[in-house]
C-alpha positions in Angstrom: -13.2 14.9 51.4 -15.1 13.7 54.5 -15.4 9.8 55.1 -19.4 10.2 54.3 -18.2 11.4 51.0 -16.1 8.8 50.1 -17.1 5.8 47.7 -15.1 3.5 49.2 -13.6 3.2 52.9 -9.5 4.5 53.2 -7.1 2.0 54.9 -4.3 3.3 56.8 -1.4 1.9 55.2 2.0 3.2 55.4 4.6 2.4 52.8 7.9 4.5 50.9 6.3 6.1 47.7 7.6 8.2 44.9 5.2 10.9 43.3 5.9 11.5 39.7 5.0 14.2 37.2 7.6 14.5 34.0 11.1 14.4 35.5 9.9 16.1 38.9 9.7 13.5 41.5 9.4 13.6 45.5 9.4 10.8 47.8 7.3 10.2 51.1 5.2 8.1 52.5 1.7 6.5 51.7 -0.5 7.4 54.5 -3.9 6.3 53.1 -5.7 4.2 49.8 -8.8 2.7 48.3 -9.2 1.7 45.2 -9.9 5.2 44.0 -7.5 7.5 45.7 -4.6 8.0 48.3 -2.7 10.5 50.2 1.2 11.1 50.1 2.6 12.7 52.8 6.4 14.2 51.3 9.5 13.7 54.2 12.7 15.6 53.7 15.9 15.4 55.4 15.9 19.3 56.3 12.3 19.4 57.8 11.4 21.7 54.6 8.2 20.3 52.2 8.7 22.0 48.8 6.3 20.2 46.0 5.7 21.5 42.7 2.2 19.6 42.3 -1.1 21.0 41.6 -4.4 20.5 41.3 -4.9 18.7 38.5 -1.9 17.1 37.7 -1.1 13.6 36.8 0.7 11.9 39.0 2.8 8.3 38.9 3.1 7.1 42.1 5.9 4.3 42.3 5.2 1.9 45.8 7.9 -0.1 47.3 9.8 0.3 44.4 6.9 -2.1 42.6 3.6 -0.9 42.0 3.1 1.7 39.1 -0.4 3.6 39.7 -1.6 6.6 37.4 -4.0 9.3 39.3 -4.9 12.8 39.1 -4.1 14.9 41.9 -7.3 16.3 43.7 -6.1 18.0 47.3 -2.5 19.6 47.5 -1.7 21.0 50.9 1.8 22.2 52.6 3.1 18.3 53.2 1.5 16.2 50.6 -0.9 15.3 47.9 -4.3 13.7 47.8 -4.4 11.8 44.6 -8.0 10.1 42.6 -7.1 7.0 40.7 -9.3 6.1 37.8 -7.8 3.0 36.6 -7.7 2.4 32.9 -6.5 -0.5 32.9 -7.2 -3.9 34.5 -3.5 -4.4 35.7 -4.1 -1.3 37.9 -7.2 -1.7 39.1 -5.9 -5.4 40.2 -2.6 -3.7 41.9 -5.1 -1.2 43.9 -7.6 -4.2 44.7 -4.5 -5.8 46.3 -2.8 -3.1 48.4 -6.4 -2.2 49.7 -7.0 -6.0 51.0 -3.3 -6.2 52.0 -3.9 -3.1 54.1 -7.1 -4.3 55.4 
């Protein structure tokens, strides 16, 4: 999605994240979020990226060992996943808030 697109600006962030569907998990790095999406770039030791998500999934995305967020994912290419949080709750819409102004 183009940056005219977007609701609400990205901020480059980069921090250790696990990407979570059932008992499939991947980790990588956080490259980008707002408060209504982020992108997950997948590192492993052999050079080879093999992920399982698709479009559509949901996806728990485990930060620093600390933040739980819930999103759907929306963009899957060869190295990562571009996930869209809609927050249900107000607990996860105040951990987003936070990483976006930590990150700012």
């Amino acid at each position: 999605m183009s940056e005219e697109h977007r609701r609400h600006e990205r901020i480059d962030l980069t921090k250790l994240a696990f990407a979570k569907e059932g008992d499939l998990a991947h980790g990588g790095v956080l490259r980008d979020i707002s408060v209504d999406g982020a992108y997950i770039d997948f590192h492993y030791p052999l050079g080879r990226v093999e992920h399982q998500f698709g479009k559509g999934d949901t996806v728990e995305l485990l930060l620093d060992n600390e933040a739980l967020l819930t999103g759907t994912a929306v963009r899957i290419d060869k190295t990562g996943i571009a996930l869209e949080f809609t927050p249900d709750d107000d607990a996860q819409r105040q951990t987003l808030e936070a990483l976006v102004a930590a990150g700012a």
